[in-house]
PLY file of the C-alpha trace (Angstrom):
ply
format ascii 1.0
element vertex 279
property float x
property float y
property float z
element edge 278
property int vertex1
property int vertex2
end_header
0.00 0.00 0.00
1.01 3.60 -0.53
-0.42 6.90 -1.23
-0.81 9.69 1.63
-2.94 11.18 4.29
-2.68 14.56 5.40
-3.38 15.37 9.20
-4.29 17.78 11.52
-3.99 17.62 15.52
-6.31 19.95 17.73
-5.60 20.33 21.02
-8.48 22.62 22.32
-6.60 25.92 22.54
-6.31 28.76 20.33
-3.07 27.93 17.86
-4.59 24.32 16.95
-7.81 25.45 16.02
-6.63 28.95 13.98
-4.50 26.19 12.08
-7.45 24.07 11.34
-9.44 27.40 10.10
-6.16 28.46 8.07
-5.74 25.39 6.31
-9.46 25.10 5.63
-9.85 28.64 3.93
-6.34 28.55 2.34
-5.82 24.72 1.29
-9.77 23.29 0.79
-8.35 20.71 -1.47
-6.26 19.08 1.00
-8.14 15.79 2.51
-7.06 17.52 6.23
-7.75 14.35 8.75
-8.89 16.56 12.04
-8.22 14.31 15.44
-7.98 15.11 18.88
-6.11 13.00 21.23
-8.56 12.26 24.37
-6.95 11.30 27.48
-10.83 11.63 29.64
-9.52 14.07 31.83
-9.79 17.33 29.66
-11.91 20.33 30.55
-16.14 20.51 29.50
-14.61 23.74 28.01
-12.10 21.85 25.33
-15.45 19.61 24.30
-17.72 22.74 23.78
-15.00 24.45 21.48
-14.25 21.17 19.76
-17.90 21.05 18.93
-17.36 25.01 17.92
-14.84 24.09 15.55
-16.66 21.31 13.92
-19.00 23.18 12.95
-16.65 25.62 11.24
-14.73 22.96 9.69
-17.93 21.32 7.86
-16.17 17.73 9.11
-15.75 15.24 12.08
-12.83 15.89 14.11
-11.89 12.31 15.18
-11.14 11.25 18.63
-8.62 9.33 19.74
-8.50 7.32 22.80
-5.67 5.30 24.57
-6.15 2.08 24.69
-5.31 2.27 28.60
-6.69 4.83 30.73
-4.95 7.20 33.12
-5.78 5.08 36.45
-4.67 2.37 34.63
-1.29 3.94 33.75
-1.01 5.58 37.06
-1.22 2.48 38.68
1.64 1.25 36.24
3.93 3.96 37.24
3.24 3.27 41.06
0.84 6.18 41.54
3.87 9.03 41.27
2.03 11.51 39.69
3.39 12.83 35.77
5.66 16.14 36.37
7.62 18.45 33.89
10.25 15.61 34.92
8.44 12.59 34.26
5.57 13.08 31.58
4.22 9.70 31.24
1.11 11.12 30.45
2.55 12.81 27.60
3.98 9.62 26.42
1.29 6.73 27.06
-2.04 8.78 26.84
-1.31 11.82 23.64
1.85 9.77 21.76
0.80 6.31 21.82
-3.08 6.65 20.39
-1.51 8.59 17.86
1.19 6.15 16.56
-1.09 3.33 17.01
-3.49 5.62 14.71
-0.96 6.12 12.20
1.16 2.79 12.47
-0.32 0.29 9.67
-0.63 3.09 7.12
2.99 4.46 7.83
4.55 0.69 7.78
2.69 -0.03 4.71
4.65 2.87 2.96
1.70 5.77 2.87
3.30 9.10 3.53
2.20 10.66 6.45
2.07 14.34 6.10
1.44 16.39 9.71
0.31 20.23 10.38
1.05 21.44 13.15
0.70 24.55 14.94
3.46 26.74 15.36
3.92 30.15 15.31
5.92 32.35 13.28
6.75 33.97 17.18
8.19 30.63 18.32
11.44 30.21 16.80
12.69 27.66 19.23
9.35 25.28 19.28
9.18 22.33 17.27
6.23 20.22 16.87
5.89 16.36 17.23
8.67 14.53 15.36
8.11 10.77 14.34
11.17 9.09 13.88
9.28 7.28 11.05
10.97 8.09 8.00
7.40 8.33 6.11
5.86 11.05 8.48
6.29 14.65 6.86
5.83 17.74 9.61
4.91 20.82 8.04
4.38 24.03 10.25
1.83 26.53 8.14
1.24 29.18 10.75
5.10 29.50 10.66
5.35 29.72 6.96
3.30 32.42 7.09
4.41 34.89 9.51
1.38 34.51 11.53
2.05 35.41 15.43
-0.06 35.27 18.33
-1.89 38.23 17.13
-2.71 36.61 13.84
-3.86 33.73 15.40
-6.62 35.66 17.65
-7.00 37.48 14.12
-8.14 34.22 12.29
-10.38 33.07 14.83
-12.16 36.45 15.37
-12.86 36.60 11.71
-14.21 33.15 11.17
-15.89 33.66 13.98
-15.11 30.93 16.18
-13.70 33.16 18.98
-11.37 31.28 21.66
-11.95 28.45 23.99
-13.75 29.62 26.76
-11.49 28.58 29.76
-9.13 31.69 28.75
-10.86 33.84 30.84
-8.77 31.68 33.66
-6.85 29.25 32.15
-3.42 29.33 30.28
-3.69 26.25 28.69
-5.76 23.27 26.94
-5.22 19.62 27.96
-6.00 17.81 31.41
-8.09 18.96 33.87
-5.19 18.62 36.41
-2.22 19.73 33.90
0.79 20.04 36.03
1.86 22.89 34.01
-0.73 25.12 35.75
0.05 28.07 37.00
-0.77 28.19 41.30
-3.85 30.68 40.27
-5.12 28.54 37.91
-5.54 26.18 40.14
-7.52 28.37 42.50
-9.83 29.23 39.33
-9.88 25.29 38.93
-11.48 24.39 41.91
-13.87 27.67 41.77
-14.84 26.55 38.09
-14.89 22.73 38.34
-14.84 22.08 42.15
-15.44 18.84 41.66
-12.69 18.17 39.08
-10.52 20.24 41.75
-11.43 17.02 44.61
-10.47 14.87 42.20
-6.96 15.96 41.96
-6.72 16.27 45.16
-7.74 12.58 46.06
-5.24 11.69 43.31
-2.65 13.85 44.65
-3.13 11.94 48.04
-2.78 8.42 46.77
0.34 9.21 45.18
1.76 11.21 48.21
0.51 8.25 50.62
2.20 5.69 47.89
5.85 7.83 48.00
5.74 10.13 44.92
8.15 12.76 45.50
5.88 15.17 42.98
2.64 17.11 43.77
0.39 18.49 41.34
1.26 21.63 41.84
5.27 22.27 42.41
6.43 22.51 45.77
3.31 22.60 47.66
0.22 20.18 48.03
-3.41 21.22 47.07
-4.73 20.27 50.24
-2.43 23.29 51.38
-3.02 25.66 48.52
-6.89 25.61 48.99
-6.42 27.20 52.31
-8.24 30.50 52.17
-5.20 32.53 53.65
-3.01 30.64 51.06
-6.01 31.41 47.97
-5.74 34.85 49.43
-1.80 35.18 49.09
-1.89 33.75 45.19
-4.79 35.74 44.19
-3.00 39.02 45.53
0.59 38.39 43.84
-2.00 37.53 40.80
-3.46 40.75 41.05
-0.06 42.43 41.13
1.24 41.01 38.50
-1.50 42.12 36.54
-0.98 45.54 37.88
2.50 45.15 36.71
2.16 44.03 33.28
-0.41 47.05 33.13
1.72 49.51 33.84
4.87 48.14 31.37
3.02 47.59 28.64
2.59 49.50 25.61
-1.09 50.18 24.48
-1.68 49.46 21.31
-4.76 51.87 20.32
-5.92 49.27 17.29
-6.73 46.64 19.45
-10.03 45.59 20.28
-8.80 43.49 23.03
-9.50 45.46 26.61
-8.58 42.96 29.30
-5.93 40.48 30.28
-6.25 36.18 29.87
-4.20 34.52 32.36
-1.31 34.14 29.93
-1.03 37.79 28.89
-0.52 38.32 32.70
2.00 35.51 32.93
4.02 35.86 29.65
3.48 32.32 28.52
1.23 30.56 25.65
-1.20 28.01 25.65
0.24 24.61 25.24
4.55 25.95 26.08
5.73 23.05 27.73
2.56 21.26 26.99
1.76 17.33 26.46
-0.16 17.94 22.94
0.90 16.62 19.49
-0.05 19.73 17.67
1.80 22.09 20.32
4.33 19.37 21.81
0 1
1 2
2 3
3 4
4 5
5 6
6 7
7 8
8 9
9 10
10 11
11 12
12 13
13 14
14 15
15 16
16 17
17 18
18 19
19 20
20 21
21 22
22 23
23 24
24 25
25 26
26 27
27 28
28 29
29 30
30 31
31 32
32 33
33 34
34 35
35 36
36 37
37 38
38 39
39 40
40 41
41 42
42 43
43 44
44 45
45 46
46 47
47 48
48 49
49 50
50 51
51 52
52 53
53 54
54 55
55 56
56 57
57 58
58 59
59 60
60 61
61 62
62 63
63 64
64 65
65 66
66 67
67 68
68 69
69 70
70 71
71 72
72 73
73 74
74 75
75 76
76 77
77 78
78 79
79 80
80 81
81 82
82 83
83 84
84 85
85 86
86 87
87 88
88 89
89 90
90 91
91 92
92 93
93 94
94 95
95 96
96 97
97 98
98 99
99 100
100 101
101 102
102 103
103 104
104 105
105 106
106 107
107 108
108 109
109 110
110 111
111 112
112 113
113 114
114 115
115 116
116 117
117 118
118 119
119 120
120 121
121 122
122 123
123 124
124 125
125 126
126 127
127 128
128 129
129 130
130 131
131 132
132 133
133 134
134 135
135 136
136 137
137 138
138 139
139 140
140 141
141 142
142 143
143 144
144 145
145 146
146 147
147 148
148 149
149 150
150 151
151 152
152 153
153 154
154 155
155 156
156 157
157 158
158 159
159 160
160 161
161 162
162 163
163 164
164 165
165 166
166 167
167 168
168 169
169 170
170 171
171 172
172 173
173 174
174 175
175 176
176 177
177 178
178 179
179 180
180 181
181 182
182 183
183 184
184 185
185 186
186 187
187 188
188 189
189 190
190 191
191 192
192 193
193 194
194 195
195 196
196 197
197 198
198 199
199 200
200 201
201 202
202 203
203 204
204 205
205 206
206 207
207 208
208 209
209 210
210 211
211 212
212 213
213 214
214 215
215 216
216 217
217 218
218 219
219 220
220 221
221 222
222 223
223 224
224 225
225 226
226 227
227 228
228 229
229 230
230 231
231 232
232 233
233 234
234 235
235 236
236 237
237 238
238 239
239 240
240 241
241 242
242 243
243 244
244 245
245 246
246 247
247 248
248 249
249 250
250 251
251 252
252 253
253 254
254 255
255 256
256 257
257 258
258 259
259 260
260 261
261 262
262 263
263 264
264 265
265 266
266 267
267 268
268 269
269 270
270 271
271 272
272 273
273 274
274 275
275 276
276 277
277 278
């Protein structure tokens, strides 16, 4: 067998999705394969914008599950929780659907070729690499010059807006993505309380079982949901944003008139992150 397939990885978040709306107004020809890699624990958020973007695309953006839950790999790593250290997450619940996906058409010589969703802004990002030697990566956004800025741009005018958990969230992906910021997990448990708990009971087992990591870096939840300690990160929140309001240039074009969590921090959606389109 050969031939090719050309896909397209959304993540939830902002760059995935303006990439999906790019390559659908600029390259309609192209048979784009949409999928989203599913590990159960993302936000109701990522599933209403998925549905969003669906509707823009005109097709099905496939899901793909691992074959093995996270309990079940948790359990399997001896209930140490994943980390910027150890992202077995990353690894056995975002990497392995995907090869497993991709595996009989890439062994049976079919060119694989992969869009993915970097900016022209992030010179030092790269995207998923197979070490397959028929996958093809191709970065669009890149190509194009298109920046943060353009990215907002494209989804204002196709009028699929952003995901909603911007208003406090940095990032797409898991419900409990250790990547959080410590005010985003404050916003967590006053969005999704009960999503919150259930970090927390995980965060438990795996401190009770020996794992040296918490979910959040240095400190437990248990401790960070005190209201003095809420108090303390909403404050140096707060100034931060005072901060960043006060050094930055206004740009009077803009319709934009307030902050997302990751204008206040400096950081983008899915840096760091565990997804294929935004590795």
């Amino acid at each position: 067998m050969s031939g090719e397939r050309h896909i397209l990885g959304i993540s939830g978040g902002r760059d995935s999705a303006a990439l999906a709306v790019y390559m659908r107004q600029y390259h309609p020809k192209l048979p784009i394969e949409y999928f989203f890699t599913d590990t159960g624990k993302e936000l109701p958020e990522v599933y209403e914008f998925l549905d969003k973007l669906e509707g823009f695309l005109g097709k099905p953006i496939k899901r793909l599950n691992p074959d093995r839950d996270f309990d079940f790999w948790l359990s399997e790593y001896g209930n140490f929780l994943p980390s910027p250290r150890t992202r077995w997450c990353t690894r056995q619940l975002k990497l392995r659907p995907l090869e497993h996906w991709l595996r009989a058409d890439l062994d049976a010589g079919t060119t694989v070729h992969s869009y993915v969703a970097i900016r022209s802004d992030e010179p030092s990002r790269e995207g998923y690499q197979s070490t397959h030697a028929n996958m093809r990566v191709h970065l669009p956004l890149r190509e194009a010059g298109i920046d943060r800025a353009g990215v907002i741009e494209i989804l204002d005018q196709a009028d699929v807006g952003e995901p909603a958990y911007y208003g406090w969230r940095s990032r797409s992906g898991c419900t409990f993505c250790f990547f959080q910021q410590k005010i985003e997990w404050v916003r967590l448990a006053e969005h999704h309380p009960t999503r919150f708990a259930e970090a927390v009971d995980y965060e438990k087992t795996a401190l009770k079982d020996g794992s040296p990591f918490t979910w959040s870096q240095g400190e437990s939840l248990t401790d960070l949901i005190e209201p003095t300690r809420v108090e303390q990160i909403k404050l140096d929140y707060e100034k931060r944003r005072e901060r960043l309001r006060r050094n930055r240039k206004v740009n009077p074009l803009s319709a934009r008139t307030s902050e997302t969590i990751d204008d206040v921090y400096g950081i983008d959606e899915d840096a760091g992150g565990c997804v294929i389109c935004h590795k």
